[in-house]
VEXNUFI-277834 format. One record per residue (C-alpha): residue number from 1; residue in one letter; x, y, z. Coordinates in Angstrom, 3 decimals, decimal comma. Layout:
N
(rec NUM; "A"; (X; Y; Z)) ...
END
This chain:
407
(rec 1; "X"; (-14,733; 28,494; 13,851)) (rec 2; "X"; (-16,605; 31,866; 15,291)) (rec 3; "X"; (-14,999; 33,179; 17,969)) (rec 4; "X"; (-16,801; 32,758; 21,564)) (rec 5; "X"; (-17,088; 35,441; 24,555)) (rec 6; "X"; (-15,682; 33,286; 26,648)) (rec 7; "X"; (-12,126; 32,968; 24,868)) (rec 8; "X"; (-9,200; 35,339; 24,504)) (rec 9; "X"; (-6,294; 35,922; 22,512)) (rec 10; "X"; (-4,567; 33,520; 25,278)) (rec 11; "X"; (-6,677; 31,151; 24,637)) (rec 12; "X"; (-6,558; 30,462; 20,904)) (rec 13; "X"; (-2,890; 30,428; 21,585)) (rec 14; "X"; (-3,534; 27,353; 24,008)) (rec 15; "X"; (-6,163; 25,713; 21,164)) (rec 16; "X"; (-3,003; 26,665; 18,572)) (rec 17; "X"; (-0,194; 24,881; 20,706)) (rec 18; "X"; (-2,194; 21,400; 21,591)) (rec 19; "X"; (-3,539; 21,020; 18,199)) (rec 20; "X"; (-0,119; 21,641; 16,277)) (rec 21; "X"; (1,084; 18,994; 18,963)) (rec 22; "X"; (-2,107; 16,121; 18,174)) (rec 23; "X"; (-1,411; 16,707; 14,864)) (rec 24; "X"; (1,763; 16,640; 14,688)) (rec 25; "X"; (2,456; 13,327; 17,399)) (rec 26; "X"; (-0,941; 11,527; 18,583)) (rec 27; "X"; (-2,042; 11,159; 15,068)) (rec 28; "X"; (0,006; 8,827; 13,505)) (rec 29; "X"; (0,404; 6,504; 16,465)) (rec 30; "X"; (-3,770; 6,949; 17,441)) (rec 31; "X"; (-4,512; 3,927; 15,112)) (rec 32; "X"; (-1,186; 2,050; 16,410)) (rec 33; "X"; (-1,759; 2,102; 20,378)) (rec 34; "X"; (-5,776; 2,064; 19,529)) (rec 35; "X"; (-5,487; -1,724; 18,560)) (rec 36; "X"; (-2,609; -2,889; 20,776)) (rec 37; "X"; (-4,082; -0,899; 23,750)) (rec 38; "X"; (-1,083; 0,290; 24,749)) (rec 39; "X"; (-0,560; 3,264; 26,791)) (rec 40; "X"; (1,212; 6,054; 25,040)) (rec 41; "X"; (4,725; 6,672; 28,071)) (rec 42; "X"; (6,125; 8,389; 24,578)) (rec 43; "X"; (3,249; 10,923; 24,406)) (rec 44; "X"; (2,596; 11,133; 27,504)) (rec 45; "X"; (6,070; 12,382; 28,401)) (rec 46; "X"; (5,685; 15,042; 25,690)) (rec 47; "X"; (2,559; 16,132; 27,002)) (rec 48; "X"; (4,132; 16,036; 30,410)) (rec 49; "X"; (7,265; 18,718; 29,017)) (rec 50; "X"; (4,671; 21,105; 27,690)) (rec 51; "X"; (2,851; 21,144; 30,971)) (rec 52; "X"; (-0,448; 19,686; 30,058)) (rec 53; "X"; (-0,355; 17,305; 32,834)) (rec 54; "X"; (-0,576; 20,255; 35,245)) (rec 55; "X"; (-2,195; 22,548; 33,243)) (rec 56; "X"; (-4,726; 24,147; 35,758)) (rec 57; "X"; (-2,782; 24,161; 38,540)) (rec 58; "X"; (-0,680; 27,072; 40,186)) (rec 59; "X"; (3,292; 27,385; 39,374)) (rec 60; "X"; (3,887; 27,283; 42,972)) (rec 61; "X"; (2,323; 23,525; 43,382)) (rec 62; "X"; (4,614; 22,443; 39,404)) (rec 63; "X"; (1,641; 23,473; 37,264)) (rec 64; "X"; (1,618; 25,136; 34,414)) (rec 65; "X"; (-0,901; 28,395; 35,535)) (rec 66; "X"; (-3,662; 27,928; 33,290)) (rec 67; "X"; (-6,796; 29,061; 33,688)) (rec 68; "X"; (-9,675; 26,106; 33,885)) (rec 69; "X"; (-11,151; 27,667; 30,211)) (rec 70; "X"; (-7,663; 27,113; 28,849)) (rec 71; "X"; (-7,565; 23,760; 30,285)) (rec 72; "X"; (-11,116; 22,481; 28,901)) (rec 73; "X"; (-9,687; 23,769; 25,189)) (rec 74; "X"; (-6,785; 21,413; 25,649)) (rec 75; "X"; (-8,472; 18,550; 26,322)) (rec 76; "X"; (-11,091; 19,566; 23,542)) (rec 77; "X"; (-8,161; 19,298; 20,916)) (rec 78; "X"; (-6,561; 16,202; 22,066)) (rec 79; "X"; (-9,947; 14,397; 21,778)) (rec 80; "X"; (-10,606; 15,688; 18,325)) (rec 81; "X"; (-7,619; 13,526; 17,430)) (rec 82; "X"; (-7,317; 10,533; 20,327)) (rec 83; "X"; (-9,936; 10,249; 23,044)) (rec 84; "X"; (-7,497; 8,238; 25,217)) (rec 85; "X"; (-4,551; 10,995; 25,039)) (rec 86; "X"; (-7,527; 13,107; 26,105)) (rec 87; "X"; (-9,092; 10,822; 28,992)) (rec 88; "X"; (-5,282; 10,542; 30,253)) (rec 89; "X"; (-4,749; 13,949; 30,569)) (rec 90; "X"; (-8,540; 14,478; 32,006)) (rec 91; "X"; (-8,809; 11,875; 34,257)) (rec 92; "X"; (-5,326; 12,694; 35,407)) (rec 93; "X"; (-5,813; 16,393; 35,992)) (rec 94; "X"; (-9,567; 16,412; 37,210)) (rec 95; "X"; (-9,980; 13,371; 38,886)) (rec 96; "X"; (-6,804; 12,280; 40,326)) (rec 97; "X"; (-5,260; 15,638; 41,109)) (rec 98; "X"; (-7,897; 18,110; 41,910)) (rec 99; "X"; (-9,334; 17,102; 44,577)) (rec 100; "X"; (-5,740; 17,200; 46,731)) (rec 101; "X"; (-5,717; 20,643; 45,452)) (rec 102; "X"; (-8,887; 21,335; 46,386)) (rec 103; "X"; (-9,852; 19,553; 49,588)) (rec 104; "X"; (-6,241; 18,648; 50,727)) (rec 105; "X"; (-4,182; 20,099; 53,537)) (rec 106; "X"; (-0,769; 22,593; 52,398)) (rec 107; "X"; (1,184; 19,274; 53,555)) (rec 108; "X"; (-0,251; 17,437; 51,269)) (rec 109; "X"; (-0,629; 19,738; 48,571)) (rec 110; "X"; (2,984; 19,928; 49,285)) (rec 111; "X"; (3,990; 16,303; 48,989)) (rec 112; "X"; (1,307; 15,105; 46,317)) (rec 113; "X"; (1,011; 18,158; 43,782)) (rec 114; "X"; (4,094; 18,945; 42,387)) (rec 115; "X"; (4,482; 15,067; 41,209)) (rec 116; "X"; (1,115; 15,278; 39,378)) (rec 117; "X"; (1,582; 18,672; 37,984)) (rec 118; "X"; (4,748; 17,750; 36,502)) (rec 119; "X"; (3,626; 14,821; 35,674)) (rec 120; "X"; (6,040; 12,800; 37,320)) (rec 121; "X"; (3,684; 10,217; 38,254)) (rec 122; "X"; (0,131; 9,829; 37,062)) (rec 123; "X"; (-3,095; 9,795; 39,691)) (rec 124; "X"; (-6,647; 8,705; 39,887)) (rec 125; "X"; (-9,617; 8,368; 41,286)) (rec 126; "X"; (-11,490; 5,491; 43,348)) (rec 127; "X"; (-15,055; 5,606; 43,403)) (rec 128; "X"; (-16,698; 3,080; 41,692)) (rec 129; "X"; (-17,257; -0,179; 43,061)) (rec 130; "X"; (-19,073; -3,093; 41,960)) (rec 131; "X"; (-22,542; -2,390; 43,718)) (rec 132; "X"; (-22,014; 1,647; 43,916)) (rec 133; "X"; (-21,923; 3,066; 40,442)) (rec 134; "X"; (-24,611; 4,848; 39,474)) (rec 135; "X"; (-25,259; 4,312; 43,492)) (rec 136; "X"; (-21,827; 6,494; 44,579)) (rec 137; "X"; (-23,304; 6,050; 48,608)) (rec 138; "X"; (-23,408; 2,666; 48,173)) (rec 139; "X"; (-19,457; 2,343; 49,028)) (rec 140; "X"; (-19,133; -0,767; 50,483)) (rec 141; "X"; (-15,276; -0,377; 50,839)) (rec 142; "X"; (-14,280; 0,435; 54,588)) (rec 143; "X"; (-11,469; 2,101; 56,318)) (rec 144; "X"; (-11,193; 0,521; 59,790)) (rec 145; "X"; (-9,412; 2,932; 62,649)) (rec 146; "X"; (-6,420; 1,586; 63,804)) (rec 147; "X"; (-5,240; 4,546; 66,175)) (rec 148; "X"; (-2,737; 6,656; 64,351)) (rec 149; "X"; (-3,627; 4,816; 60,673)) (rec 150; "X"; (-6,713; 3,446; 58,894)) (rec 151; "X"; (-7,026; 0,037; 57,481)) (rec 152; "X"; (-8,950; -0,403; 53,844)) (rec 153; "X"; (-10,318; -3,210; 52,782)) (rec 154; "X"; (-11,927; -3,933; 49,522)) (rec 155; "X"; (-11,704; -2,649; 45,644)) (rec 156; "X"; (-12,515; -0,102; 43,266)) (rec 157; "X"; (-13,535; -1,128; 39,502)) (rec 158; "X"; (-12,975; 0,539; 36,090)) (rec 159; "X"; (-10,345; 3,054; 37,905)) (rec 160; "X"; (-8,429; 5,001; 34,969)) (rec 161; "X"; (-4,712; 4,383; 35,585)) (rec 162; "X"; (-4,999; 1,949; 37,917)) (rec 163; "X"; (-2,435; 0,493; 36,800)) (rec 164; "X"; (-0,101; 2,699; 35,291)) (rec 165; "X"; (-0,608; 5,737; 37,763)) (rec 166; "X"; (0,913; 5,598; 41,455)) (rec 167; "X"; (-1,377; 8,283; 43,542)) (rec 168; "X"; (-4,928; 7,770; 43,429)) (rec 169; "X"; (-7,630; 9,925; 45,652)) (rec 170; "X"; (-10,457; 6,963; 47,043)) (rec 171; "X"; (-13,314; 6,821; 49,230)) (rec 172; "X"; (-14,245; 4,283; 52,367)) (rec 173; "X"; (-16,922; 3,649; 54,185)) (rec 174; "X"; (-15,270; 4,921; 58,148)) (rec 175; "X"; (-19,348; 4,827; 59,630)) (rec 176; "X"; (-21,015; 1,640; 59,534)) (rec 177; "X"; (-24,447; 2,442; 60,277)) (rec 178; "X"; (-27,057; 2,941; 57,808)) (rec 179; "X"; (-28,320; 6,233; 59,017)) (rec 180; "X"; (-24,996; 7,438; 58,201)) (rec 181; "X"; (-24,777; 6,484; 54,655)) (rec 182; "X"; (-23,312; 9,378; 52,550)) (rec 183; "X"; (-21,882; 11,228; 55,929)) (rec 184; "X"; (-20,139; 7,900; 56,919)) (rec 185; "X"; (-17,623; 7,826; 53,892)) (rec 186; "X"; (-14,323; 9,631; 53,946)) (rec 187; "X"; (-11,761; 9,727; 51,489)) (rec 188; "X"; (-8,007; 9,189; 51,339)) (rec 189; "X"; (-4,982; 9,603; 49,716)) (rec 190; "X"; (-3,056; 6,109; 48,679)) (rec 191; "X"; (0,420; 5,201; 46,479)) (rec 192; "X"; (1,361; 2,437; 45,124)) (rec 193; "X"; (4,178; 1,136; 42,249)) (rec 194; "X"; (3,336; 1,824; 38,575)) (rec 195; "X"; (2,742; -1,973; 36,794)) (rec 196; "X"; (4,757; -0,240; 34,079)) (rec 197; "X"; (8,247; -0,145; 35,546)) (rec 198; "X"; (10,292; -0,760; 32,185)) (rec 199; "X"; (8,401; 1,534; 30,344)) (rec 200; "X"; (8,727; 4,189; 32,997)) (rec 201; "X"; (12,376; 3,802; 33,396)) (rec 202; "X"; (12,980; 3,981; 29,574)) (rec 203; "X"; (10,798; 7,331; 29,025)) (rec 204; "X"; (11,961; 8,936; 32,707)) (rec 205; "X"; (8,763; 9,372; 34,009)) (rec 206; "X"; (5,891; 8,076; 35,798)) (rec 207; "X"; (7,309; 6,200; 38,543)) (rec 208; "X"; (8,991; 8,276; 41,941)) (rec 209; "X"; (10,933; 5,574; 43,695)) (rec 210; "X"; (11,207; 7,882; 46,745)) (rec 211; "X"; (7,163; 8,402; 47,087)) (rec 212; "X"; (6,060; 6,110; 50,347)) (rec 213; "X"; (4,098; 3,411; 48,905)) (rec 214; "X"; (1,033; 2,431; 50,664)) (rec 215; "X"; (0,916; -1,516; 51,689)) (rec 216; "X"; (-1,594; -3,665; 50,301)) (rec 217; "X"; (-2,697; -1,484; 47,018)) (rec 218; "X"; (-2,513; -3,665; 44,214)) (rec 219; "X"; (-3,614; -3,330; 40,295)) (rec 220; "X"; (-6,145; -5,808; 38,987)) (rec 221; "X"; (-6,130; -6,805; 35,762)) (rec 222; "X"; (-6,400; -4,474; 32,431)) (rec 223; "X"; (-10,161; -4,201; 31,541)) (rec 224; "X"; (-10,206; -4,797; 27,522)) (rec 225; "X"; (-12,562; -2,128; 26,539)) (rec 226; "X"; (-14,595; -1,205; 23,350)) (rec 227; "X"; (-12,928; 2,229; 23,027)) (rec 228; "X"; (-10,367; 4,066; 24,709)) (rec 229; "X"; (-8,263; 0,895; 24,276)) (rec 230; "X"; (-5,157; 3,125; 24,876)) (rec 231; "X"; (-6,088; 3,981; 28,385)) (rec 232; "X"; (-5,153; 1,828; 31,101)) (rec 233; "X"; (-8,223; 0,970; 33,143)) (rec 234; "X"; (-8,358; -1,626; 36,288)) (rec 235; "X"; (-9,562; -2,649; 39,154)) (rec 236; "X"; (-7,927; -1,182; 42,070)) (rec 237; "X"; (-7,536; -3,299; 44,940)) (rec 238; "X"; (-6,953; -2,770; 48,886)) (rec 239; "X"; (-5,915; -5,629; 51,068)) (rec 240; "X"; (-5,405; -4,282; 54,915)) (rec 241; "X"; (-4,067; -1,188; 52,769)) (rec 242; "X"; (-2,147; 0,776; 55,963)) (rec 243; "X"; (-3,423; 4,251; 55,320)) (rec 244; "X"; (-1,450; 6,651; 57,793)) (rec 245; "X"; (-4,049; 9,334; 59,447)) (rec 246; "X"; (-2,288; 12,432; 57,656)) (rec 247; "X"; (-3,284; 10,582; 54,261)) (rec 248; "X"; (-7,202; 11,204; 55,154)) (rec 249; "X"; (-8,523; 13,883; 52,695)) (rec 250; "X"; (-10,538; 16,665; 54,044)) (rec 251; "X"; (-12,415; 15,749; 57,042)) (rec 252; "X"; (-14,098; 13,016; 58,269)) (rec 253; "X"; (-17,248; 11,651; 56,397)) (rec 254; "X"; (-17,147; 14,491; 54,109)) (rec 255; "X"; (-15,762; 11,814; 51,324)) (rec 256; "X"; (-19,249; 11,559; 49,625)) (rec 257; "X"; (-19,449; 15,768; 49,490)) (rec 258; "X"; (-16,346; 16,121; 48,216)) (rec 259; "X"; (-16,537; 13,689; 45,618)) (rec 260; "X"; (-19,773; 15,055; 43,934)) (rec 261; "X"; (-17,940; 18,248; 43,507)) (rec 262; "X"; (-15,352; 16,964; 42,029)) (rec 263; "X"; (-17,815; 14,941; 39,491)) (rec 264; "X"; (-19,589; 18,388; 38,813)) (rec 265; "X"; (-16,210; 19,537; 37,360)) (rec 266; "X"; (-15,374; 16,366; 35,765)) (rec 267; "X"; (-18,627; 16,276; 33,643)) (rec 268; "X"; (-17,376; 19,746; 32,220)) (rec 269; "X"; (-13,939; 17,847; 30,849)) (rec 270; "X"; (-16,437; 14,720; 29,779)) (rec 271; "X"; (-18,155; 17,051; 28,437)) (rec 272; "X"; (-15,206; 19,075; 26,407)) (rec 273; "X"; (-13,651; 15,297; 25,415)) (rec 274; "X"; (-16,852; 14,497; 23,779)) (rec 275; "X"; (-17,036; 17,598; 22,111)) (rec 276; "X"; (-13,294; 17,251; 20,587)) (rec 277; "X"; (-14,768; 13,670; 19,328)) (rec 278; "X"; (-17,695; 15,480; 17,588)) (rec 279; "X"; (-15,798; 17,780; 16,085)) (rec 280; "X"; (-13,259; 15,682; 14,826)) (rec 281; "X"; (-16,104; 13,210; 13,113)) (rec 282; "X"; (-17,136; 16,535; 11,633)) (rec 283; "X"; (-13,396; 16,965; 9,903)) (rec 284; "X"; (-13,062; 13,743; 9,017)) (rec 285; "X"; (-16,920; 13,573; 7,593)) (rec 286; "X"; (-16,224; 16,884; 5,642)) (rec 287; "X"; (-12,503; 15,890; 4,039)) (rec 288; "X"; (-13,940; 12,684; 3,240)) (rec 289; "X"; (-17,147; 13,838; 1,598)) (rec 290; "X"; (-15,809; 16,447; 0,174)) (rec 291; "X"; (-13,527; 14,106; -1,765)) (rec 292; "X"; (-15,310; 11,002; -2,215)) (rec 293; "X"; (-16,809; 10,812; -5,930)) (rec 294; "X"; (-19,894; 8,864; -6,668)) (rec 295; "X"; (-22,341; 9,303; -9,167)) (rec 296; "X"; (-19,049; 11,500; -11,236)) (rec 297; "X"; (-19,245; 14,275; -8,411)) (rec 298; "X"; (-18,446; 14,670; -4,548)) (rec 299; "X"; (-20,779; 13,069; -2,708)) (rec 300; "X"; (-20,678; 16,141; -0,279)) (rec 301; "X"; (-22,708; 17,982; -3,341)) (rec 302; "X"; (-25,263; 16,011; -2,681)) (rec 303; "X"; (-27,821; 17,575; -0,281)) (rec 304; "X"; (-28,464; 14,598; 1,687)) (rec 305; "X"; (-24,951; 14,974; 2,661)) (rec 306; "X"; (-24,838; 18,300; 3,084)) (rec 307; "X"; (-27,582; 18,142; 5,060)) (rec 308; "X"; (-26,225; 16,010; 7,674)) (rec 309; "X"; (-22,824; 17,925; 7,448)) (rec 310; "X"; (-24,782; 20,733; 8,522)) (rec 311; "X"; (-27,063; 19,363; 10,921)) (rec 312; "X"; (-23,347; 18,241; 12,686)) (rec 313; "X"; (-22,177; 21,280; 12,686)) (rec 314; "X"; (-25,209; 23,278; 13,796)) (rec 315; "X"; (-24,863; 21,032; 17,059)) (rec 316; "X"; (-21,324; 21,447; 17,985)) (rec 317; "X"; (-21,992; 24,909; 17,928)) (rec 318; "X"; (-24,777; 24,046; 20,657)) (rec 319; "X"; (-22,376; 22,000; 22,423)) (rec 320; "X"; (-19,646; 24,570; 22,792)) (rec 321; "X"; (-21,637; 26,922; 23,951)) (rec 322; "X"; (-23,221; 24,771; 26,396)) (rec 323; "X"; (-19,601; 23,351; 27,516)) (rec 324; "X"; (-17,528; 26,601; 27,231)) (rec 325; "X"; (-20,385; 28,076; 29,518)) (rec 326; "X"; (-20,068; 25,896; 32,532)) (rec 327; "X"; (-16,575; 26,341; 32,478)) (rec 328; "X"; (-17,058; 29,521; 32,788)) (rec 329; "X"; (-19,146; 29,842; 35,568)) (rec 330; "X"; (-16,804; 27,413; 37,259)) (rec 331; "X"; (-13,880; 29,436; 36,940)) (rec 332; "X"; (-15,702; 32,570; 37,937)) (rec 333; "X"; (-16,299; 30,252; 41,402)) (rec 334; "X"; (-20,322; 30,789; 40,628)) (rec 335; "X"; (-22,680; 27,317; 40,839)) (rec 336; "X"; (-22,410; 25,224; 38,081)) (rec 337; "X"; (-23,811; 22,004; 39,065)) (rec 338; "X"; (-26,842; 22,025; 36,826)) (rec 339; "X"; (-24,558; 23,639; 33,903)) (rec 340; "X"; (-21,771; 20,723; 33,950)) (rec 341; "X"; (-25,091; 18,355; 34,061)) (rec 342; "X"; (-26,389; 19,935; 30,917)) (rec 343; "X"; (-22,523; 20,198; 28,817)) (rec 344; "X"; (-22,093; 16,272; 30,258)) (rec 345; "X"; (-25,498; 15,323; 28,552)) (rec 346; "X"; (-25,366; 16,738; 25,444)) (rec 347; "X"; (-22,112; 16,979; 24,083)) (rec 348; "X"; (-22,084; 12,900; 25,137)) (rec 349; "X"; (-24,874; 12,827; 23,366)) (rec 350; "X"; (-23,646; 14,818; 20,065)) (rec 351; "X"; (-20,687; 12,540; 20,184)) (rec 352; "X"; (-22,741; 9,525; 19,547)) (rec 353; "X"; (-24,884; 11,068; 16,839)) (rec 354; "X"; (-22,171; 12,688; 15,388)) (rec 355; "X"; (-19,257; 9,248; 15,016)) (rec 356; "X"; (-22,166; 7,536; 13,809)) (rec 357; "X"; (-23,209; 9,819; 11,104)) (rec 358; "X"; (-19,614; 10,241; 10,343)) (rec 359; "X"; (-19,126; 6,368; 9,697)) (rec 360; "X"; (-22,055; 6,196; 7,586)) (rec 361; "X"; (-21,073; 8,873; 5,842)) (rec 362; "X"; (-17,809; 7,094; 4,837)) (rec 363; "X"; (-19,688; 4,309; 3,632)) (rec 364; "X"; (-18,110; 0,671; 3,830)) (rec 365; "X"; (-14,536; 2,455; 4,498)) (rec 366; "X"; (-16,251; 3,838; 7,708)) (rec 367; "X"; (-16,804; 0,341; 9,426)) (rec 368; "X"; (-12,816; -0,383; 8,360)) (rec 369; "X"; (-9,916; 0,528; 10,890)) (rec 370; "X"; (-8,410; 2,337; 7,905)) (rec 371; "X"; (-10,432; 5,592; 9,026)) (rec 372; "X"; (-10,464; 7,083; 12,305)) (rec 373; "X"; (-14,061; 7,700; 12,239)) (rec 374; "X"; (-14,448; 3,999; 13,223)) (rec 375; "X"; (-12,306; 4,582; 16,218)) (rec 376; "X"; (-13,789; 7,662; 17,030)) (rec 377; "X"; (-17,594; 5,999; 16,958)) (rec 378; "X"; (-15,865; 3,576; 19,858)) (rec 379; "X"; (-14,317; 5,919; 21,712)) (rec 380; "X"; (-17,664; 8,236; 22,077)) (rec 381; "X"; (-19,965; 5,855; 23,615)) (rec 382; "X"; (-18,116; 6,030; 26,966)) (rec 383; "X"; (-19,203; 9,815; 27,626)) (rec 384; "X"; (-22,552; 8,617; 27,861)) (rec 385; "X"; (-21,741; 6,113; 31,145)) (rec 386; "X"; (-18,237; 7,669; 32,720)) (rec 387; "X"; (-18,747; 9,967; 35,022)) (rec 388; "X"; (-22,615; 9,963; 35,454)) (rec 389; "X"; (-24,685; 7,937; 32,803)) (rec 390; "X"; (-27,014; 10,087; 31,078)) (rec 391; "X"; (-29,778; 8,848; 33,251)) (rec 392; "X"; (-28,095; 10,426; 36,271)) (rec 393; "X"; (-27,225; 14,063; 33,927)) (rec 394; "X"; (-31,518; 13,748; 33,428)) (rec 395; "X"; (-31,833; 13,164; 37,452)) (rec 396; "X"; (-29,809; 16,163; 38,088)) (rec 397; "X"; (-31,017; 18,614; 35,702)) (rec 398; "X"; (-34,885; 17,421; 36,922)) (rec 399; "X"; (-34,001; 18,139; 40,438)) (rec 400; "X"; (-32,530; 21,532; 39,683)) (rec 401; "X"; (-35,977; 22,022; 38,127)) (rec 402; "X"; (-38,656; 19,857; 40,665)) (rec 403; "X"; (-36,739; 20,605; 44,067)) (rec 404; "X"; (-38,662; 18,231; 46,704)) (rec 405; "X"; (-40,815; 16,876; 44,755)) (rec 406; "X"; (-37,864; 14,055; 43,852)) (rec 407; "X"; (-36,237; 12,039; 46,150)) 
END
């Protein structure tokens, strides 16, 4: 692989470490917790010892000191083995965890951080909801004021450790009237138990008995999903949850704000998880090809193959650049909301092209569970929905472009 402005000697160390470790433990389980959907506590607790659950995060808060470009190549090599290790460790880091680092008060970096960083206990990320997708204003979710706490009431869908992860970062609707739309949500911190309690107790981690739970946050039940099947992804649910005031994150009705920064960053690690995909359809294309014989010679010597083998790789190259770049500019504290859009698209994009080349490529074998290119084909179409559907990538790249001239 060329080397890239972006990267220093520091960071091929980082790329060095997390791919020995994918290699070396993801791999031969990927297959195994791929069709049992099960979530990896093993892994996970490895990852968790080598500081990748806190990766960008300062020492002082349990991290591990990273910089963010360091942070993008690690979960770039987890996904080029296992897209859930890599949506675990993303939706973990970015979504659950940044936002208390960014938007949250020194108590509550204080009380919240260090149990994420260390990975102690996984977080999340409540957005969603059944009629706000797409449609993030369309919260219908409120937080009623009760004085000295909030009361929420209603749910959150397709919410990445919903189950397994106990501190989650949500919005609410606390301004009812339609003029106030996006100003009139406001997000908050809740806890609640792990559903995993046996498997946290036998690995040591994931579950902090002595974090304050918040009443009436409940798990729904597992979604069974087409790919990522070893991610844990549920409905989260509030029922009069009793949110103290100190909980609130940031300030009031700046939920909706907050939240599309923290997507803008996001769609950077989308973006790097769908490029690790790519790349590893690439490796798996290229060993494969390379020794499958047909015809009494590779079929990689035949220039239709080699001519989608290189057509694959020209792209990643495209991709990197375009993902490495935003990251860049984000960790430099410069705009990058048009960048992130861009990385999102097309290395979601690539992904797709490039799993299903990869499977065709392998023939009959391809469309078997034997190979991980059928795995990876599942796992890829995903980054085209989470975390802004392509549509919405198009909407924000066009605005960046047109200005006023779209709504």
């Amino acid at each position: 692989m060329p080397d890239f402005p972006y990267l220093c000697d520091e960071h091929h160390q980082v790329r060095e470490i997390v791919r020995d470790f994918a290699e070396r433990e993801i791999r031969p389980v990927a297959r195994e917790l791929d069709r049992d959907q099960r979530f990896p506590w093993a892994t996970v607790k490895q990852m968790a010892e080598l500081g990748f659950l806190g990766a960008p995060w300062p020492e002082d808060l349990g991290g591990a000191g990273m910089d963010y470009l360091s942070y993008i190549l690690l979960i770039e090599e987890l996904a080029r083995v296992d897209a859930s290790h890599a949506i675990t460790v993303s939706a973990h880091t970015t979504l659950g965890t940044s936002p208390i680092v960014q938007f949250g008060s020194d108590e509550q970096r204080r009380q919240f951080v260090p149990l994420l960083a260390q990975g102690r206990v996984l977080g999340g990320f409540g957005l969603t909801e059944t009629d706000a997708g797409s449609d993030a204003g369309g919260t219908k979710t409120v937080a009623e004021d009760r004085g000295d706490h909030y009361v929420l009431r209603g749910s959150k869908i397709f919410i990445t450790h919903a189950g397994v992860g106990e501190i989650f970062v949500v919005t609410a609707r606390t301004d009812p009237h339609p003029e106030k739309r996006n100003d009139g949500i406001t997000s908050f911190i809740v806890t609640k138990d792990t559903v995993d309690l046996d498997a946290t107790r036998a690995v040591g981690i994931g579950h902090d008995p002595d974090l304050p739970k918040t009443p009436g946050v409940k798990a729904g039940k597992k979604e069974e999903k087409m790919g990522w099947r070893a991610s844990d992804t549920r409905e989260l649910i509030f029922e009069d949850a009793v949110v103290p005031k100190e909980h609130m994150l940031g300030e009031l009705g700046q939920g909706f704000r907050n939240f599309l920064s923290t997507l803008d960053s996001g769609r950077i690690g989308i973006g790097a998880l769908a490029l690790g995909i790519a790349q590893g359809a690439l490796d798996e294309a290229v060993g494969y090809t390379s020794t499958r014989r047909q015809f009494e010679r590779p079929i990689a010597s035949f220039q239709g193959v080699h001519f989608q083998l290189a057509d694959m790789a020209t792209e990643l190259q495209a991709a990197r650049h375009l993902v490495y770049h935003a990251a860049w500019l984000y960790q430099q504290g410069k705009a990058h909301k048009t960048e992130a859009a861009m990385a999102k698209l097309y290395a979601s994009e690539l992904a797709m092209r490039a799993t299903t080349a990869a499977v065709q490529l392998h023939g009959g074998y391809g469309y078997t569970a034997d190979y991980p290119v059928e795995r990876m084909m599942r796992d890829a179409k995903v980054c085209e929905i989470g975390e802004g559907t392509s549509e919405i990538q198009r909407i924000v790249i066009a605005r960046s472009l047109l200005g006023d001239l779209i709504d």
